[in-house]
C-alpha positions in Angstrom: 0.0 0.0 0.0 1.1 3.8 -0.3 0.2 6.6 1.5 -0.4 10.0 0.0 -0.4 13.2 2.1 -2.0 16.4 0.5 -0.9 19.6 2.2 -4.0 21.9 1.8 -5.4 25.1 2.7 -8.1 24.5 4.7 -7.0 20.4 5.5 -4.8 17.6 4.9 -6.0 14.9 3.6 -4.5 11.5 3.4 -5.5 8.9 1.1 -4.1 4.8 0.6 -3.8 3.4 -2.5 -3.4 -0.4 -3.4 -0.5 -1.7 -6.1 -2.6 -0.9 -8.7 -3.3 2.2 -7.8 -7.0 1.6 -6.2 -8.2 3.9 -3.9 -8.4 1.9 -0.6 -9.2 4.7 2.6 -9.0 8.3 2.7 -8.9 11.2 6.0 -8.6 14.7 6.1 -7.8 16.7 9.3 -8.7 20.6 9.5 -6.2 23.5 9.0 -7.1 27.5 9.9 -6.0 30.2 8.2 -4.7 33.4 9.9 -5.9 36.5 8.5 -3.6 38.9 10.9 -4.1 42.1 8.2 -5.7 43.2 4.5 -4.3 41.0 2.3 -2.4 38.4 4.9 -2.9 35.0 4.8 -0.6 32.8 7.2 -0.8 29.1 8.4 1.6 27.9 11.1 4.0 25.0 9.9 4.0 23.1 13.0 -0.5 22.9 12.1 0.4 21.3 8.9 2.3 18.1 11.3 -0.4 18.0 13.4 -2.7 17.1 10.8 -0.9 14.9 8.7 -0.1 12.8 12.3 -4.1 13.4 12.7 -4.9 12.4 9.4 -2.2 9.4 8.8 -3.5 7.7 12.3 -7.1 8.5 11.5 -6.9 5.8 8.9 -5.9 3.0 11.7 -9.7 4.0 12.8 -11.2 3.0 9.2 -9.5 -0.5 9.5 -6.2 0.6 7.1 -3.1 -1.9 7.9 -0.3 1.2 8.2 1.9 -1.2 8.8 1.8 -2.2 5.1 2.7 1.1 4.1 5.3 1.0 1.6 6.3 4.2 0.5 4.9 8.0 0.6 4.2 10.9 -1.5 3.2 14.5 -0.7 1.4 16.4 -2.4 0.9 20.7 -1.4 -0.7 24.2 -1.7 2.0 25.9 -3.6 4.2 29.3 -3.0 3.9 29.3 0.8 6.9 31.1 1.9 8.2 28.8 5.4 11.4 30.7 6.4 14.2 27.9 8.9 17.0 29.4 10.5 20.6 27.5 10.9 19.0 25.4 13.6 15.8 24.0 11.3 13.5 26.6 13.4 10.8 28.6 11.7 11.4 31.9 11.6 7.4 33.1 11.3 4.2 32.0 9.9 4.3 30.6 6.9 2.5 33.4 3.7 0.4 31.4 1.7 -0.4 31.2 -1.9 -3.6 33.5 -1.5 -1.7 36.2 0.7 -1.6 39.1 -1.5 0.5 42.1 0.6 3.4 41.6 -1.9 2.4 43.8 -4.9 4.8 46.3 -5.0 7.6 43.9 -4.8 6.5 42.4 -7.7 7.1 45.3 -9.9 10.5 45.3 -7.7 11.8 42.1 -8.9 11.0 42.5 -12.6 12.5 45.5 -12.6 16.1 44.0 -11.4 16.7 42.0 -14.4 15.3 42.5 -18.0 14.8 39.4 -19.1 13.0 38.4 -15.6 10.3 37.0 -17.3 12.3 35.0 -19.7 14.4 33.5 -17.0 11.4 32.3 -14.9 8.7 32.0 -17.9 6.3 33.8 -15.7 4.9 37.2 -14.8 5.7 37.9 -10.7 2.9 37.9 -9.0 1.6 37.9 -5.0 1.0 34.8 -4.5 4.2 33.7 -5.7 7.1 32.9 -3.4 10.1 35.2 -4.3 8.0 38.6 -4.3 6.9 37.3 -0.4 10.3 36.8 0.5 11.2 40.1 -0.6 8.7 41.6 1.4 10.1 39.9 4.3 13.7 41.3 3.6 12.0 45.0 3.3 9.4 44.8 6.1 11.2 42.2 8.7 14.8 42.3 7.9 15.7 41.2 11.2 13.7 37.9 10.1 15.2 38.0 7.0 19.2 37.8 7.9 18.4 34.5 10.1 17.0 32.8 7.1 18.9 29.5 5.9 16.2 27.5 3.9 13.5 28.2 2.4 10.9 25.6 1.9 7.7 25.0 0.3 4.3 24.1 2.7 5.1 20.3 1.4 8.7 20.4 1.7 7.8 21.4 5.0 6.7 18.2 5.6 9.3 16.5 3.7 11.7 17.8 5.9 9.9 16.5 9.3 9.8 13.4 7.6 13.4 12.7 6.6 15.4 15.3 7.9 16.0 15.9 4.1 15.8 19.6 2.4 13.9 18.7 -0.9 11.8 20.2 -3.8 10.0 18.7 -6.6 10.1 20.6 -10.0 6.7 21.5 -10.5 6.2 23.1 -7.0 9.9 24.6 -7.5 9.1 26.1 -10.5 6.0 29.1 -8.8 8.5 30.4 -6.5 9.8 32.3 -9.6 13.5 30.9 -9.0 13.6 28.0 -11.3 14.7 28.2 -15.1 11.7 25.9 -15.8 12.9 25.0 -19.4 16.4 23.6 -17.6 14.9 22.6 -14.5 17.3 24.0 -12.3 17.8 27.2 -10.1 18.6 30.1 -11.4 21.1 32.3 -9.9 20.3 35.5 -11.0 16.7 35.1 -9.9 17.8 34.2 -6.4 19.7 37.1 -6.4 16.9 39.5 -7.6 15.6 38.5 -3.7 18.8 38.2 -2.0 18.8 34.7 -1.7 21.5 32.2 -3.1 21.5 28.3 -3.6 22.5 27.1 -0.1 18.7 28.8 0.5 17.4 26.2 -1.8 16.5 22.7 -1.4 17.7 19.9 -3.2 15.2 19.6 -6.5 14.3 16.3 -7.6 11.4 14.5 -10.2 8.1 13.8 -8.0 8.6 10.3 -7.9 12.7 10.1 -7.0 13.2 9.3 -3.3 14.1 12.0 -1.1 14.9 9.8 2.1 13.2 7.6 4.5 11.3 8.6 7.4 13.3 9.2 10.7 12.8 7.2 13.8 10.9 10.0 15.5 8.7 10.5 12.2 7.5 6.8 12.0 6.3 6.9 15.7 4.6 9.6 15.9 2.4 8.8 12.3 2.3 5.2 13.6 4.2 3.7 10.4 7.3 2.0 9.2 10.2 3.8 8.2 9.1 3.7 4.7 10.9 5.9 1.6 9.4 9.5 0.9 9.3 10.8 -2.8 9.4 14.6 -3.6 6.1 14.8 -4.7 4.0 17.8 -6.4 2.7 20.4 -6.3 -1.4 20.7 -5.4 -2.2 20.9 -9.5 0.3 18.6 -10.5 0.0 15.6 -8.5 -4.1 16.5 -8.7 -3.1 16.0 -12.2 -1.3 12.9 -11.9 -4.4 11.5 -9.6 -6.8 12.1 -12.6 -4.5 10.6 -15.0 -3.6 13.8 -16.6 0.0 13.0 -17.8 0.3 13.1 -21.2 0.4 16.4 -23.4 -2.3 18.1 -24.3 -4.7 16.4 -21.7 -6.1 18.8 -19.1 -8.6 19.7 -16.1 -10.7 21.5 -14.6 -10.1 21.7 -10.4 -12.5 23.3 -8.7 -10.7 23.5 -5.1 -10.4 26.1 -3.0 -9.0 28.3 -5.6 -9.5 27.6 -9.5 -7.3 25.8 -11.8 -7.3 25.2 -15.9 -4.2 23.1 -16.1 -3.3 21.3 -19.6 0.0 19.4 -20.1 2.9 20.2 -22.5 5.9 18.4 -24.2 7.7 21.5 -23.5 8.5 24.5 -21.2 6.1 27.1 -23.2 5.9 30.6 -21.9 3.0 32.8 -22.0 3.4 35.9 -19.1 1.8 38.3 -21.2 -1.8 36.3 -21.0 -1.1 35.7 -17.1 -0.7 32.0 -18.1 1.4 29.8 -15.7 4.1 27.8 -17.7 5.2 25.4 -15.0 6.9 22.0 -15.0 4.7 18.9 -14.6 5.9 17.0 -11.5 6.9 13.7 -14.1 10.1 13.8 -16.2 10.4 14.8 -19.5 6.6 16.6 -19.2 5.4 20.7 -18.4 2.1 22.7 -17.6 0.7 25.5 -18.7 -2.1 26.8 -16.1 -4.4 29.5 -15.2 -6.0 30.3 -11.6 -8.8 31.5 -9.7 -8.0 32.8 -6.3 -11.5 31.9 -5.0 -13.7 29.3 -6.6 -15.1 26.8 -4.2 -14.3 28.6 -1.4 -17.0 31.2 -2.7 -19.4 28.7 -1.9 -18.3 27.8 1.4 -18.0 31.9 2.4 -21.7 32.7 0.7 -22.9 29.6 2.9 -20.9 30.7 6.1 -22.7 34.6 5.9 -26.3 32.3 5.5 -25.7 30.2 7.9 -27.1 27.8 5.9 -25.1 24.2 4.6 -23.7 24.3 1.4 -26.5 21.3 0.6 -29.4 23.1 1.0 -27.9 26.2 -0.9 -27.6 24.1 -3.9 -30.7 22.8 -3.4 -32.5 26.0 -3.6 -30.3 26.8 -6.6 -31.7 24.2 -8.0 -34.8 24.8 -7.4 -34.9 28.4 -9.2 -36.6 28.8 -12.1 -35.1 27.4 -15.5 -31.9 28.1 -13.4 -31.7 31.2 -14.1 -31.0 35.0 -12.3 -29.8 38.4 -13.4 -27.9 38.6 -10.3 -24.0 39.0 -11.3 -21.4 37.6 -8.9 -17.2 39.0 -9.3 -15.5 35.8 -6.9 -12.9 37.7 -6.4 -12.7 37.4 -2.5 -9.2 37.3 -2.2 -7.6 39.7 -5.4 -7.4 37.7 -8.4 -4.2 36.3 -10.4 -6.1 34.7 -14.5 -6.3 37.1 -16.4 -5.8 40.1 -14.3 -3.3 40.2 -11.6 -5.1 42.3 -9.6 -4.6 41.9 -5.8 -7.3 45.0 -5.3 -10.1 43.5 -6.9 -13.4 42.4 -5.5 -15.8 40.2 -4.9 -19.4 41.4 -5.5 -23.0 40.7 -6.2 -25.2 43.0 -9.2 -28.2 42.8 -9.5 -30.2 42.6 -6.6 -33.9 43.2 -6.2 -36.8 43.1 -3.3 -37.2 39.7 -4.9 -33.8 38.1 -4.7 -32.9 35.6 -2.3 -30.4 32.9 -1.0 -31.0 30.5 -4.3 -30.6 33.1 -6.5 -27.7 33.9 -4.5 -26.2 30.5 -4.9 -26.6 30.4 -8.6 -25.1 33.9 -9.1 -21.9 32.2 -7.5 -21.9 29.1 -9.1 -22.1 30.9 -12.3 -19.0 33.7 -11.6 -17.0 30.7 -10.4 -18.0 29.4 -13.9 -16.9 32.7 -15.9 -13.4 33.1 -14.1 -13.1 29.5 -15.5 -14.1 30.6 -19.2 -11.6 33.2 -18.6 -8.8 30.7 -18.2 -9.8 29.2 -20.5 -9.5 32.0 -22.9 -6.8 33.0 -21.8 -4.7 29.1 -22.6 -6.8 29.5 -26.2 -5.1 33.4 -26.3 -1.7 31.3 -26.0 -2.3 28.9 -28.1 -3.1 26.1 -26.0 -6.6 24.2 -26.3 -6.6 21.0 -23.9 -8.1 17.8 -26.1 -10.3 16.4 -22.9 -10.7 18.2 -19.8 -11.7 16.3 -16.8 -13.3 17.7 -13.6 -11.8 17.5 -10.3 -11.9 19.2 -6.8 -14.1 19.4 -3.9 -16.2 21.3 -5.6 -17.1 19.2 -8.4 -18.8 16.7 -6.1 -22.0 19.2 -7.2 -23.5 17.7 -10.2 -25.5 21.3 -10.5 -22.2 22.7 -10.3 -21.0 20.6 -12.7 -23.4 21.2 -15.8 -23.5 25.0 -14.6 -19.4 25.0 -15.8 -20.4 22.8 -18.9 -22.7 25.4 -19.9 -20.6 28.5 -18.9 -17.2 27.7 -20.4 -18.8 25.6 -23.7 -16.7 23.1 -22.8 -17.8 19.2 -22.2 -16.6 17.9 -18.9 -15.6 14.2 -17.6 -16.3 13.6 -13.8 -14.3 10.9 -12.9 -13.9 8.5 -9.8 -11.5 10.1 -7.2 -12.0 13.8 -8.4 -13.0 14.8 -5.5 -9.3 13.4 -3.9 -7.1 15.0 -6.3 -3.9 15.7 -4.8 -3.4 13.3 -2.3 -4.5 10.4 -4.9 -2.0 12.3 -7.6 1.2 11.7 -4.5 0.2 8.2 -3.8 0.4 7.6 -7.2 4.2 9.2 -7.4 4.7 6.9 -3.9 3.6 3.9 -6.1 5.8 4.6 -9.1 8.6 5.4 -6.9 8.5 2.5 -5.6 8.0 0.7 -8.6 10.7 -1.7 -10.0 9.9 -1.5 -13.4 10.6 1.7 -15.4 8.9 5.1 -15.5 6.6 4.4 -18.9 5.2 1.2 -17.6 4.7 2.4 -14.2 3.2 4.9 -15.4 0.8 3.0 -17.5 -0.1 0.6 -14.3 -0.8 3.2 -12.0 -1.6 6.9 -13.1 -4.5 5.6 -15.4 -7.2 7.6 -16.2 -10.4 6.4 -13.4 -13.2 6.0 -14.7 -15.8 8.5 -15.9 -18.8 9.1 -13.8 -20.9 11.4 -15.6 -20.2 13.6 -18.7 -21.4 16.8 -18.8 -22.2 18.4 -22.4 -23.0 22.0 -22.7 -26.9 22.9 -23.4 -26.9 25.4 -26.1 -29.5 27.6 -24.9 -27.8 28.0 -21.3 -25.3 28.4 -23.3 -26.6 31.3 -25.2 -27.5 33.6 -21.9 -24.0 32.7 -20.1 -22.5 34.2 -23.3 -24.4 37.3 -23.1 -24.0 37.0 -19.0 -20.3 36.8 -19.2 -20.2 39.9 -21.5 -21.5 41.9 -18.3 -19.7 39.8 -15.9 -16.4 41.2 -17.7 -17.6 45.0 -18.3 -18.9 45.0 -14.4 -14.6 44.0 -13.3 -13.9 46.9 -16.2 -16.2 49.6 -15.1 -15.4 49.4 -11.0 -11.7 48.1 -11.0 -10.7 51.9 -10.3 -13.1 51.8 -7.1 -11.0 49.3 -5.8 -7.3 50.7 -6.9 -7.3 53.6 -4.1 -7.6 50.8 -1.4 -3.5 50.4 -2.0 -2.5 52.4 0.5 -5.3 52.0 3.4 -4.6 48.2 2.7 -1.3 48.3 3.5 0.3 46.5 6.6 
């Protein structure tokens, strides 16, 4: 059996796989986020152990034989900034992907070298990791002179594990200091944030071992000391869960945040369209990508101001006529990175009537989750990319009202498969399995990452169709029109 830890935002979930790669359990344990300021978003390191010892021994409870573990892979929210001193001791709260107070150093760092973008095959943006170190060497520089490593949330973990400092290339490559096209570090981009290589962890393929669990590590998750493999990031081993690891496949994750994520043969650079050009987290294989900020998590805030589950909302969704409401909904809760960097923007409802209420609501944010999709989208089409099959993953997607309302939105037809609502974690027990693996990476491969099976396809109805079209048309010209209402909040935002 192999274990897959995923390091999320708001949990960690485990999940056991079989030799063929058969889901056997799954647990999750809960994670908070600290909102300390505007734009902040922080998580403690030491939570993330906690769960993944809560999660890991939770699966002794569903009848899961740890001790037939036989390797692990993690899996992890991307760009958190965790800061170590000499002595392996965090330095601070860890700044998430979604923390958004490093704008102006973003403009900082592409102004240090002129071909930043080149180098990196990305625009800077907050929510990666160099631009939040940066703001750590401006606004705690005291903090800053004690750092010695600086690790990813799931290298983190890694590190716990094995004592080993260790990266995989695909969550290496959105810190902004990896040449993704040589897979390697890049010394000038370090330098653009005051860091060096002895800052960086070892970089490795997601499924190369990284070490094997210490003494103290096995105890306390209750398992053998079994290999660790790098991993992936969140989107790539979510990929590698749904099978996505061939070019030109793709999906659809609708997690906490929003991804469009297709697969290329090659490192393929498009900053101008805010399009992520990553590296996948399997040899020899790349991503491009585009993402939301706040896609289910709209949802879960629009139920939490209710105070009514997220079942019944849909429900009531459901339930309103021929599915349909004027009521406009911007999901930008937390800034938004596809297609317009904007850390300022807003979320927001238009619309509204004597007559409106919590189904309408509902639908209104179903649909603008749907739209910041079709941007994506559009956006991957603006660089050339179309995927050839999407398929539908996330937490979200478990909504099969959900579902159709993205068919219809984007134009797109959509496979739900078994597992989509795993992602991650399923994606880095898969890279334990292959790891593990004695036979080679293509056969491997072909035994294990298959592509589960499709639950339900979801086609898009041409006349929903018809009215998102003319929907997302004021959907875009409502961001267009108000944007400069939100721009002067800069400076009474700031920490």
């Amino acid at each position: 059996m192999y274990l897959g830890l995923d390091i999320g935002t708001s949990a960690v979930k485990a999940v056991l796989i079989d030799d063929d790669g058969t889901i056997c359990q799954t647990a999750s344990a809960p994670l908070e986020v600290s909102h300390s300021a505007p734009l902040h978003a922080e998580q403690d390191p030491a939570d993330w152990w906690n769960a993944c010892v809560t999660a890991t021994r939770s699966l002794v409870t569903d009848g899961a034989a740890l001790s037939e573990v036989e390797s692990i892979g993690l899996a992890g929210q991307m760009h958190g900034a965790t800061l170590l001193d000499q002595a392996g001791q965090v330095l601070r709260p860890s700044i998430l992907w979604n923390d958004s107070r490093s704008h102006a150093e973003c403009a900082e760092l592409e102004s240090t070298l002129a071909d930043y973008r080149e180098r990196c095959g990305n625009r800077a943006m907050p929510g990666f990791t160099a631009p939040k170190v940066l703001w750590v060497r401006k606004h705690e520089p005291d903090v800053f002179r004690r750092i010695a490593k600086v690790l990813l949330p799931k290298d983190y973990i890694a590190w716990r594990m094995t004592g080993a400092f260790s990266s995989d290339m695909s969550d290496a490559a959105g810190t902004l200091w990896l040449d993704p096209a040589r897979r390697e570090w890049d010394d000038e981009l370090l330098g653009a944030s005051g860091l060096n290589r002895s800052h960086m962890p070892t970089l490795h393929e997601g499924c190369e071992v990284v070490g094997e669990l210490t003494s103290n590590a096995a105890s306390e998750l209750g398992l053998p000391r079994v290999p660790v493999v790098a991993g992936a990031g969140d989107n790539a081993g979510g990929a590698v869960g749904a099978g996505i690891v061939e070019p030109g496949q793709g999906f659809m994750s609708l997690g906490t945040s929003g991804v469009v994520f297709v697969v290329s043969a090659a490192h393929a650079a498009c900053p101008e369209k805010t399009v992520h050009a990553f590296c996948h987290c399997l040899p020899g294989r790349w991503h491009q990508m585009t993402v939301t900020l706040s896609a289910a998590s709209c949802l879960a805030w629009l139920s939490g101001v209710l105070g009514t589950p997220i079942p019944e909302l849909l429900q009531r969704a459901a339930a309103v006529p021929d599915l349909h409401t004027r009521v406009i909904f911007l999901p930008y809760l937390a800034g938004e990175r596809s297609p317009h960097n904007d850390p300022h923007a807003v979320g927001q409802f238009h619309g509204l009537d004597a007559n409106t209420g919590s189904g309408e609501l509902t639908l209104a944010v179903l649909e603008g989750v749907a739209y910041s999709f079709r941007d994506g989208l559009d956006a991957l089409a603006d660089a050339g990319t179309r995927p050839g099959s999407v398929s539908l993953l996330g937490g979200g997607a478990r909504a099969p009202l959900w579902r159709q309302v993205l068919a219809d939105a984007t134009g797109v037809a959509l496979e739900y498969r078994s597992g989509g609502d795993v992602g991650p974690a399923f994606g880095a027990a898969r890279l334990a399995a292959v790891g593990h693996a004695a036979d080679d990476l293509d056969a491997a491969l072909a035994r294990v990452c298959r592509l589960p099976a499709i639950e339900s396809c979801h086609e898009p109805d041409t006349a929903r169709a018809v009215r998102h079209a003319e929907k997302l048309k004021k959907y875009r010209e409502l961001y267009r029109l108000t944007q400069h209402l939100t721009s002067h909040l800069e400076g009474e935002m700031a920490p």
